[in-house]
C-alpha positions in Angstrom: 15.1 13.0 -3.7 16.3 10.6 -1.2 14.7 12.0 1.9 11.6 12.0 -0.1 12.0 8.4 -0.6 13.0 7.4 2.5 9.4 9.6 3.7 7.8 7.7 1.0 8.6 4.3 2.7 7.4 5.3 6.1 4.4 7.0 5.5 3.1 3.9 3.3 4.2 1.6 7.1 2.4 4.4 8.9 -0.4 4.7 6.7 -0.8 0.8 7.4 -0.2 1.6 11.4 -3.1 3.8 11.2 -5.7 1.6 9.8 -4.6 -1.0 11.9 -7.2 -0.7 14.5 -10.4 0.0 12.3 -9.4 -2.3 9.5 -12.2 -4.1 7.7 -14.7 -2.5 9.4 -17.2 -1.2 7.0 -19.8 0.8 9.3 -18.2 4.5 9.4 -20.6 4.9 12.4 -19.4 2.3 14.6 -15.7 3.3 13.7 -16.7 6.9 14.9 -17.8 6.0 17.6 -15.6 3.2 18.5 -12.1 5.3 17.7 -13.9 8.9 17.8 -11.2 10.4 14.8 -8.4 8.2 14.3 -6.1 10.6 14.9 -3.1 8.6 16.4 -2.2 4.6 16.1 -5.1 2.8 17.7 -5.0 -1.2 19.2 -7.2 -3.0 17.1 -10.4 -4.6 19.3 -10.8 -8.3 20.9 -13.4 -8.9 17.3 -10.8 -7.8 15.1 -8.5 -9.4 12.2 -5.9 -8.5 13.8 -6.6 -8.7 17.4 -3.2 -10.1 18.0 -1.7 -6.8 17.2 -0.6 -3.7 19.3 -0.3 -0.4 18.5 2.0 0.8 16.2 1.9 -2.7 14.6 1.2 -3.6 11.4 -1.9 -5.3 9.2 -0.8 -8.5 7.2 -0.3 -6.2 4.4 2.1 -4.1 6.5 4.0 -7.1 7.3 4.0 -8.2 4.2 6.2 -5.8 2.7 8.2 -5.3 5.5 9.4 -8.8 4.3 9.8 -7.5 1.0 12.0 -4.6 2.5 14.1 -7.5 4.0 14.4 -9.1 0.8 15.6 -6.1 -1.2 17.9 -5.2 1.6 19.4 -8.6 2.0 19.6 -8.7 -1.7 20.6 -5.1 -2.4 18.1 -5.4 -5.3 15.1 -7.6 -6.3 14.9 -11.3 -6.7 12.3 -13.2 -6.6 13.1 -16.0 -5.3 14.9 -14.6 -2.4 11.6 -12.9 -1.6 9.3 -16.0 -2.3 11.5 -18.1 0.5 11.4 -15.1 2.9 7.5 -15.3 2.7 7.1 -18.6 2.7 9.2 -18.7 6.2 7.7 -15.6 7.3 4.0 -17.5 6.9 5.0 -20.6 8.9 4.7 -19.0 12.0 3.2 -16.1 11.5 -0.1 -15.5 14.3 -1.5 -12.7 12.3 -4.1 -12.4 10.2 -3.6 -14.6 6.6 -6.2 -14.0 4.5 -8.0 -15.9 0.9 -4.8 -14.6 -1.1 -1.9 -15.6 1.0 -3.5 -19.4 2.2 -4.3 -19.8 -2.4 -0.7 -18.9 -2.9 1.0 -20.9 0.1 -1.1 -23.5 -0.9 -0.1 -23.7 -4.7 3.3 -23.4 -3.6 3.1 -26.6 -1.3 1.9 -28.0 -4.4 5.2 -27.4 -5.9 4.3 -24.2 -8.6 7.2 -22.0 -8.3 6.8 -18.1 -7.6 6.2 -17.2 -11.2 2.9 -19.0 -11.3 2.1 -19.9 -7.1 0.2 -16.5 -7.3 -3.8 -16.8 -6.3 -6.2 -14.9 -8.8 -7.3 -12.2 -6.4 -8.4 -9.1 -7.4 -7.7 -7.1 -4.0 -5.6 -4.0 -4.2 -3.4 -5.5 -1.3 -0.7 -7.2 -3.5 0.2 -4.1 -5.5 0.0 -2.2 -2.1 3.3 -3.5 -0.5 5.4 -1.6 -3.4 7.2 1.1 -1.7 10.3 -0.9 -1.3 10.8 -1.3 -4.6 10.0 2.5 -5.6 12.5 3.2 -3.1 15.2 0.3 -4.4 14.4 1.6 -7.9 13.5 5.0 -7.0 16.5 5.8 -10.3 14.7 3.0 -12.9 11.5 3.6 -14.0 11.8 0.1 -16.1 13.3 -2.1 -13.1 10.7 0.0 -10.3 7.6 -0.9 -12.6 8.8 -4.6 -13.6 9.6 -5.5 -10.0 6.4 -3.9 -8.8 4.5 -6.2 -11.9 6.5 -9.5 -10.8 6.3 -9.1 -7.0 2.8 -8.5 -7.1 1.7 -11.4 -9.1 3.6 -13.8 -6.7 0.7 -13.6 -4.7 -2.0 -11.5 -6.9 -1.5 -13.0 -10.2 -4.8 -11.1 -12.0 -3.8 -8.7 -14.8 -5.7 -6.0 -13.4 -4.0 -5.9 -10.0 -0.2 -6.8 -11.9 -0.9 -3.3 -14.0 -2.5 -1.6 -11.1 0.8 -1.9 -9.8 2.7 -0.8 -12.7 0.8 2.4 -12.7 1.5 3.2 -8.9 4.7 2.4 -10.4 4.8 4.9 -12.8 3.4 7.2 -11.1 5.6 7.4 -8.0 8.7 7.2 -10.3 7.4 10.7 -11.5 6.3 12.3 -8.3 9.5 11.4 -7.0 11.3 13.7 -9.7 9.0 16.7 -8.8 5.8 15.9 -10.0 2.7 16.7 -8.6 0.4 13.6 -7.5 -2.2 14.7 -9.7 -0.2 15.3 -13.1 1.5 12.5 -12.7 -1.6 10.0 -12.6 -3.2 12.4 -15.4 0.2 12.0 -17.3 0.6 7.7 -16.8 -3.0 7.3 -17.7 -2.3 9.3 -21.0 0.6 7.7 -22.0 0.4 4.5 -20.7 -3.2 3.4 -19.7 -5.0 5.1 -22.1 -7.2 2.2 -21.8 -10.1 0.9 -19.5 -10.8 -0.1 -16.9 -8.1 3.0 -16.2 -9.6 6.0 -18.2 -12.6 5.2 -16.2 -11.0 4.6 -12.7 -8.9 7.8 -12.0 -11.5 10.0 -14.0 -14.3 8.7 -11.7 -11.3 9.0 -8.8 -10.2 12.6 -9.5 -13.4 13.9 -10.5 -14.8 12.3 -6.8 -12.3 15.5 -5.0 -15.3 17.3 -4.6 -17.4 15.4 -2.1 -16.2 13.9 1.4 -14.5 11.1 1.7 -17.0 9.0 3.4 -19.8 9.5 0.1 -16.9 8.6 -2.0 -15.4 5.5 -0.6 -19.4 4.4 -0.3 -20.0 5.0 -3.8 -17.1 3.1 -5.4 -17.3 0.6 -2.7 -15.4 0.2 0.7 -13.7 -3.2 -0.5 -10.5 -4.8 -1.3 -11.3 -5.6 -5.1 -9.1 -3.0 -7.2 -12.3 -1.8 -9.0 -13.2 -0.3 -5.7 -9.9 0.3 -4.4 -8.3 1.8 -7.0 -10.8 5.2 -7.7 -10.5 5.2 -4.0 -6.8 5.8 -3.8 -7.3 8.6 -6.8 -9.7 10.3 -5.0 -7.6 10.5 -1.8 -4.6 12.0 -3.7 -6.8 14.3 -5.6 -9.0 15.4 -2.4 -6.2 16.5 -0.4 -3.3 16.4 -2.7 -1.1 19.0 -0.3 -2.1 17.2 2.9 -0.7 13.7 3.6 -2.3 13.8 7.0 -5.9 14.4 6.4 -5.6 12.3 3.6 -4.6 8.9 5.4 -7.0 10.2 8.6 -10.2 10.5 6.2 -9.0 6.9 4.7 -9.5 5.1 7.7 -12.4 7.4 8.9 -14.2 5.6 5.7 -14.1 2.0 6.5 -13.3 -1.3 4.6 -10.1 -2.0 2.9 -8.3 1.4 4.3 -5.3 -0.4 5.2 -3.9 -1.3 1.4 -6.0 2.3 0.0 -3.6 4.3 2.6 -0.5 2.4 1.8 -0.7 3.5 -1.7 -1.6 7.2 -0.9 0.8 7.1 1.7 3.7 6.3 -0.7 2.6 8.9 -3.1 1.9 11.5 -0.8 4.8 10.8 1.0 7.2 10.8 -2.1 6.1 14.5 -2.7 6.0 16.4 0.3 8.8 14.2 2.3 8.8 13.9 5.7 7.5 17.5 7.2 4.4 16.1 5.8 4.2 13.0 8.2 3.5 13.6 11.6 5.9 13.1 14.1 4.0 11.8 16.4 3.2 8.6 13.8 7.1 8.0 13.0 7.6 7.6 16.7 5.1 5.6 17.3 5.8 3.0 14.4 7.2 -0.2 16.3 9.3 -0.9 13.4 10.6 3.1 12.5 14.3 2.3 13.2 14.4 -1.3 11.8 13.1 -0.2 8.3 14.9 2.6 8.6 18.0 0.5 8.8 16.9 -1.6 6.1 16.6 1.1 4.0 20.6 2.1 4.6 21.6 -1.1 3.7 19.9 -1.3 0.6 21.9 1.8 -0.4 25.5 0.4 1.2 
């Protein structure tokens, strides 16, 4: 199980790497004919969000939870206010992109709220999308994995919907990570513990989407950040190519929008089942920051 973690981690950073250049741009046609397939990391254009970055590099949300890896490693465990100082610092100076999110939260915490309530009320998918630290700090805990996942997620996303969004990646990754396929598991947390909508709704519209290309799909329950589009996106992903991480976080990107936090969600799942033979090699070494999360990682277990 933990080489399958440790696979789970990087593909969710790679999955990240690999958006990096066509991030938040919604026309598939200009991103196929701007990147042809994205295949391989690409440098992100002079127009882009994240223009400052090379390849390899990492969106805001990639960054993001490479903090959080800090913070668990430094901490050998989660604490929140560890991590809330760590972002704070890591925002001061940081020349990438900070988007509506990160500026409400750094701004309610200049105005003294502490980290339980600084969180803005966004409804993106991105603050439950930095979690594969914790699955991999908790990777043994269901209860500690999905609680950490609820809290660090509401630091900065405090909307209920994005909070249990989290929980159920939770969940589900806790599962796949003892041997469960991708798709049982999200058939088997939805039945047992969000029997509910909007969730019923979300990964039946998700899993029942497998059928059609990826393109139609993302299109049809929107290419944005909000979690109502997000989240049937990341179920159809897993469902549509369930036994091939690869094609999976390729076809993500190749749809446009928000493919950045969508493919570090499918990443981590993904990646928690089929382990690292599923990630391509030529991804892990070109991930700028491969042998300092992997480091991370080992100290989090010392």
């Amino acid at each position: 199980m933990q080489d399958n973690a440790k696979a789970m981690v990087l593909a969710s950073f790679a999955a990240d790497s690999l958006a990096l250049g066509a991030h938040w741009i919604y026309d598939t046609d200009q991103i196929a004919t701007t990147f042809k397939r994205v295949e391989t990391f690409q440098k992100p254009g002079e127009n882009s969000y994240h223009s400052t970055k090379n390849v390899g590099e990492f969106t805001h949300y990639g960054d993001q939870m490479l903090v959080l890896l800090e913070s668990l490693a430094a901490c050998r465990g989660f604490d929140l206010k560890h991590f809330a100082a760590q972002w704070q610092t890591h925002q001061q100076h940081y020349a990438g992109y900070v988007d509506h999110a990160t500026r409400l939260t750094l701004s309610n915490f200049k105005d003294g709220k502490t980290p339980e309530s600084a969180g803005s009320e966004s409804t993106d998918l991105g603050g439950a999308a930095r979690m594969a630290p914790l699955a991999y700090a908790y990777r043994s805990s269901c209860d500690e994995l999905v609680n950490s996942a609820r809290i660090q997620t509401a630091m900065t996303h405090n909307h209920i919907q994005v909070i249990d969004g989290a929980a159920f990646f939770g969940a589900v990754v806790f599962s796949i990570l003892r041997g469960e396929s991708p798709v049982a598991a999200i058939k088997a947390t939805t039945a047992s513990q969000f029997n509910r909508e909007p969730f019923q709704t979300w990964v039946k519209d998700g899993i029942e989407s497998r059928a059609s290309d990826t393109i139609t799909a993302m299109k049809r329950f929107g290419q944005m950040c909000e979690i109502g589009a997000a989240f049937p996106g990341v179920i159809h992903l897993v469902a549509r190519y369930e036994n091939d991480l690869q094609q999976a976080l390729i076809e993500n990107v190749m749809a446009g929008g928000d493919s950045a936090a969508r493919g570090m969600i499918t990443g981590m799942l993904l990646g928690a089942f089929h382990g690292f033979a599923a990630i391509p090699e030529a991804w892990l070494t070109a991930l700028a920051a491969r042998e300092k999360i992997i480091s991370l990682l080992a100290d989090i277990d010392a």
